[in-house]
N, C-alpha and C positions, 0 to 999 in steps of 0.2 A: 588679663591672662591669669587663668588659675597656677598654681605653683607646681602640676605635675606639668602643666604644657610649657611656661616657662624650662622645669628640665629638658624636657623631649625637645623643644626648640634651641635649646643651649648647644645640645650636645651632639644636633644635624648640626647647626652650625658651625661647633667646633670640630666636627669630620668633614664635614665640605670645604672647609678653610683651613686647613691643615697645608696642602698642597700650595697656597699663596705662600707658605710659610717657607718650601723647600730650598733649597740651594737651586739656583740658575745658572746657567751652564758656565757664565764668569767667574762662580766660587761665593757670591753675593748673597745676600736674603734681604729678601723687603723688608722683614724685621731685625734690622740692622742693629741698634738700640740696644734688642734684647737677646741678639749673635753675640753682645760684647761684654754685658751680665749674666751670668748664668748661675744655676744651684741659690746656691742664700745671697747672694749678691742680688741678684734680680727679683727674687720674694722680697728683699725685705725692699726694696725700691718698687713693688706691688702694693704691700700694705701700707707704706707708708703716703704713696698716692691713694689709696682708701682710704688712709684717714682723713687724710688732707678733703676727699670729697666730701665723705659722713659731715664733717664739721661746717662743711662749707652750705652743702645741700639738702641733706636730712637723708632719712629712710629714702624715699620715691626717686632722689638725685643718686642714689647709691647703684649705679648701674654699670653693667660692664665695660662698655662705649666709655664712660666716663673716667672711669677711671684705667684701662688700657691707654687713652689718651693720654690721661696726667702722668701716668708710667712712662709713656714713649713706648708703648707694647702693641702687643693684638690683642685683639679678644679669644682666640683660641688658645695664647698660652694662658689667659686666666682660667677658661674652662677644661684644660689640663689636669689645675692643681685642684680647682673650686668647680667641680661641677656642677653647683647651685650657689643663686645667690647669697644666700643663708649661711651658705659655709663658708663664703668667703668673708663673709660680715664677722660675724664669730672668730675667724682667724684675726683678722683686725685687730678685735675688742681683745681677744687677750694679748697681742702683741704690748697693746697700749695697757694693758690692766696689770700692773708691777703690784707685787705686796708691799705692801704698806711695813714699815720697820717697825717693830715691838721693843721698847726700852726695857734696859734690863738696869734697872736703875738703886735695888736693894730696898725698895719700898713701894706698895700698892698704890698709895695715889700717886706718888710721880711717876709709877709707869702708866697706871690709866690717863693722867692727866698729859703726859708725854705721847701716849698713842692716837689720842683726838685731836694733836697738834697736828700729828703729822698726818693722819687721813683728814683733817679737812686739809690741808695745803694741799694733800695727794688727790684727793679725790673731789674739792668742789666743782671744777668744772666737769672731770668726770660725770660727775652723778646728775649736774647740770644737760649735758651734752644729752646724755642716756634717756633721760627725762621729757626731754623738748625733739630732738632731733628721729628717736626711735619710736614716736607713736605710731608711727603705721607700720614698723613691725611688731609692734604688742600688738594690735588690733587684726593684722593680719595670722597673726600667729596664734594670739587666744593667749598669751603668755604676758607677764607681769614683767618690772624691774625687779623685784624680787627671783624670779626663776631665772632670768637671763644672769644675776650677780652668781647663782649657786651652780649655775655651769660652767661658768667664768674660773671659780674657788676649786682650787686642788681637791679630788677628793680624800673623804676621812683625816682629813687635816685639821687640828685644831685650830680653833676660830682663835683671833688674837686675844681676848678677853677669858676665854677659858686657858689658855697660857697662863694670863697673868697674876686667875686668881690661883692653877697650880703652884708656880713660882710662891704665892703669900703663902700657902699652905703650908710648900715646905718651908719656907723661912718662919714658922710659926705667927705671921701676923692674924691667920686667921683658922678656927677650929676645921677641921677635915672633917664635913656634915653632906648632906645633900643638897645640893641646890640645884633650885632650874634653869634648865638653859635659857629660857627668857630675863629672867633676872641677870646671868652672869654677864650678857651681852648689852644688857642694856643702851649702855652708855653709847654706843656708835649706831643704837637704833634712833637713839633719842637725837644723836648728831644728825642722823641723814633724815631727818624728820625736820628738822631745822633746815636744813641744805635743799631740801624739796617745797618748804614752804618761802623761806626766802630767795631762794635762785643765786644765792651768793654763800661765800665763805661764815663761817661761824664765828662770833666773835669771843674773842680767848675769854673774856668774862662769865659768856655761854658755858664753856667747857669746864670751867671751873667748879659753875652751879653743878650741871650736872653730875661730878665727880662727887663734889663736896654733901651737896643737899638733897641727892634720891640715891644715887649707888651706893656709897659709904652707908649712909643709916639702913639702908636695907640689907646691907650685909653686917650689921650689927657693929661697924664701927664708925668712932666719931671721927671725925675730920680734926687734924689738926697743918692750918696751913702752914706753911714755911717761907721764909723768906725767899725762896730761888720760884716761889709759882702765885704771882702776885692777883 
């Protein structure tokens, strides 16, 4: 089923099924479950049963039925909120997609070295999940991990990396010049480049190099390690 007829089919469904939903004359609802959560109480007991499918099932396992089930719901109250499936997916992924924390540490490699700590803990399975589990909505959609990560992302928000090297700037570690934004980011392309080839976690030695031995000299300083980043 193509994706306008999947809508049009959602959304007979979700007005023909409305009516199973009503009060009966005892005061009752068949959706009893979801009579007793209601507002963000019940959303987030929605997404949370969606991710729990996403993970379990993939893209194709991602379907209303399934996870109105794992809710304790109907499928009318998801096509309420989610009139497609795509939106519902989406609501998910950002529920589950938390930023990643930026150390403010009073020095350029321990915060980049402190930031790749925490997005790979934060993000390995993430990125894993996204990778393996969502190829039939890349394929379906025509769209990448990359485009699905920058709808995900606050807009006009600076990227953690351009934060950080802000922060050097003002603290004078580093001259106020122009750089590219491929360069300034590097370091968490070169992480999830790693995360995508191995399917696991990065190993802190990893993060290290790439702080130490392609970021730093490319932005024209040397590395000096320190005893707190082994």
């Amino acid at each position: 089923m193509d994706r306008k007829h999947e809508r049009i089919a959602g959304e007979r469904e979700g007005i023909g099924a409305q009516a199973a939903e009503r009060r009966t004359d005892d005061g009752t609802t068949r959706d009893s479950s979801a009579s007793r959560r209601r507002g963000p109480k019940l959303q987030d007991a929605i997404l949370n049963a969606a991710w729990d499918v996403l993970v379990e099932h993939g893209y194709h396992g991602f379907t209303y039925e399934a996870i109105a089930a794992r809710a304790g719901t109907s499928r009318p109250v998801l096509y309420r909120r989610w009139p497609q499936r795509d939106d519902l997916l989406l609501a998910t992924l950002t529920k589950f997609w938390q930023p990643i924390a930026v150390p403010d540490t009073g020095s350029l490699r321990d915060d980049a070295i402190g930031f790749l700590r925490n997005a790979d803990a934060d993000r390995a399975g993430m990125i894993t999940l996204m990778s393996v589990q969502l190829v039939g909505y890349f394929r379906d959609t025509g769209t990448s991990l990359s485009d699905l990560r920058d709808t995900l992302l606050t807009p006009d928000q600076p990227t953690a990396f351009e934060t950080i090297v802000t922060r050097a700037v003002e603290r004078g570690e580093l001259p106020e010049v122009p750089r590219s934004t491929r360069m300034v980011n590097l370091p968490l392309d070169l992480l999830r480049h790693d995360m995508l080839m191995t399917m696991r976690a990065v190993p802190n030695e990893s993060i290290v190099e790439i702080v130490d031995e392609v970021w730093l000299p490319l932005l024209g300083v040397p590395a000096t390690p320190t005893p707190d980043w082994p």
